[in-house]
N, C-alpha and C positions, 0 to 999 in steps of 0.2 A: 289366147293365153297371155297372160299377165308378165312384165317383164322378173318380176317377184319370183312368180311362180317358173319360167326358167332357169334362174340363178338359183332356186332351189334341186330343181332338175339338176341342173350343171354340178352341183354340189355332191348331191348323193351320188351321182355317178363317180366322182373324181374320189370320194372317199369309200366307197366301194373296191373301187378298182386297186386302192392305196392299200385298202385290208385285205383282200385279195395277196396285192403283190408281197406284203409283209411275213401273211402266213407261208406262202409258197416261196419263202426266200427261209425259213425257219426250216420247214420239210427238206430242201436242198441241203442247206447246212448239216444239219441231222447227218446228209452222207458224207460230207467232207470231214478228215478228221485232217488236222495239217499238223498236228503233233506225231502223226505215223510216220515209221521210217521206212527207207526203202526198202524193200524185201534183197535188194543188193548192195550193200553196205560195202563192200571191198573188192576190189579186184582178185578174183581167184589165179592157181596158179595155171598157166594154161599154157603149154610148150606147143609148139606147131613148127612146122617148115616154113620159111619165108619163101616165096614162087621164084624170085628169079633166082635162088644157087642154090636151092634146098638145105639149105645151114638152119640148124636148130634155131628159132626164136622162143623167149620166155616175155608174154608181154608185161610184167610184173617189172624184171629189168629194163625194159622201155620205157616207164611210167618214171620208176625212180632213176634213170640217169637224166631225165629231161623236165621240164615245168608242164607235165605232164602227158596224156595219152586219150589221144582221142581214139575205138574202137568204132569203122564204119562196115555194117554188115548186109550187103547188096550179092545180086548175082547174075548172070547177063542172062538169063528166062527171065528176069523179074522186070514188067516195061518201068514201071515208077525207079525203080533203082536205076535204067539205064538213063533215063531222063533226066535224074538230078544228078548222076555221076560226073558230068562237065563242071558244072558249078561247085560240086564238092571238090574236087579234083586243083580249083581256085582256093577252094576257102581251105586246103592244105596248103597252098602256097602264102598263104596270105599267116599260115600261123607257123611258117619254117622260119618264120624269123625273129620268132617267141619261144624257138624251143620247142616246141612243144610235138610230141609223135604221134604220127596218124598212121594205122592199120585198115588199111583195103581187104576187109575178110571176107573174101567168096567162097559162099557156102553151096555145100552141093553141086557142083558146077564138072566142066569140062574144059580139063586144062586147052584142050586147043580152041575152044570156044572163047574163054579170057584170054588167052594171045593175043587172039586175033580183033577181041574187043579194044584192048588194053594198048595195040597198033597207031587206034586212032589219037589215042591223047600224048604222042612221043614221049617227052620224058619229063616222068612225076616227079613231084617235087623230093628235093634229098631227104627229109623231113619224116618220109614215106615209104609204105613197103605193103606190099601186095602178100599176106594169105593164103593158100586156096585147104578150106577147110574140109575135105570131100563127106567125111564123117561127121560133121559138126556138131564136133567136143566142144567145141567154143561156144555154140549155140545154146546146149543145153547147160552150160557152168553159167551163163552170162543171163541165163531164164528169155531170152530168143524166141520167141513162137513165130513170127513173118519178117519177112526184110522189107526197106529197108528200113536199119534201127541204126542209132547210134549212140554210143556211151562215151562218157568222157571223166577221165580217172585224174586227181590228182598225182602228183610225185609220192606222194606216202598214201599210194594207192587207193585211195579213199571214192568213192563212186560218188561224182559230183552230181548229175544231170544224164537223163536218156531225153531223147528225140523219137518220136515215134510216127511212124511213115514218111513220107518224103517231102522234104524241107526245101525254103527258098532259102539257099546258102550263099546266093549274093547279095542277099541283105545284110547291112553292117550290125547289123542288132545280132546275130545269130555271133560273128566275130565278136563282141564286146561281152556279149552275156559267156562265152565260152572261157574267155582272158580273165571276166569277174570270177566264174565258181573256180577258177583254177588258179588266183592270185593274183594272175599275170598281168602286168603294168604295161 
């Protein structure tokens, strides 16, 4: 075979594969629409008990007295939630000094089973406040189907960002994209 006749070979292939990759980049597009909004546009209003004194919480007020609200919803059946809880657990600490509120929402769960989870990490950042949603009202106003998720609300409530399944949250990207949708400097 002729080196000609390679280079012709090599050709067709590579503009094959190029028309190929074009049309199935068109097909894709077709599903993404990036002008749709979120089907959760706002933080609803959503009263619960905070776990450790049982004092009414409105997380609506948490969002707007702070530079925002992050919404994390895990629960100790869940192994993926209990796995990234250490690291989440950080990356609350690392945004208490942004203001910013995070919600430990345990759903369905059993209070002396979170105690006794909740043991191992001493004491959570001030920043913070444990949930226990046994009902989960929060789950179904927040459109919630599996844990863990997490949402994150600006101060004029506004639903910037969800995360869905369990994140590597000691990575700094995760801190910085979190401080961007929420303003924070």
């Amino acid at each position: 075979m002729s080196t000609s006749s390679k280079v012709s070979i090599i050709f067709i292939i590579v503009a094959i594969t190029l028309g190929y990759s074009i049309y199935h980049k068109s097909k894709v597009d077709s599903y993404v629409d990036e002008s749709r909004d979120y089907i959760l546009k706002s933080l609803p209003s959503v009263k619960l008990d905070n776990f450790a004194d049982n004092s009414e919480v409105e997380l609506q007020d948490l969002a707007r007295n702070s530079n925002g609200l992050v919404v994390h919803f895990w629960g100790t059946w869940c192994a993926p939630c209990e796995a990234e809880f250490p690291e989440f657990v950080e990356f609350a600490r690392k945004l208490e000094e942004k203001n910013v509120k995070v919600v430990f929402m345990a759903v369905k769960d059993d209070d002396m089973k979170i105690k006794k989870f909740l043991k191992r990490f001493n004491n959570l950042p001030s920043n913070s406040l444990v949930i226990h949603d046994q009902a989960g009202i929060s789950m179904s106003k927040l459109g919630v189907v599996k844990v863990p998720e997490t949402f994150v609300f600006n101060s004029k409530l506004e639903h910037r960002i969800m995360f869905k399944g369990p994140q590597d949250w000691k990575m700094d990207s995760y801190f910085i994209r979190v401080l961007s949708y929420l303003g924070v400097k």
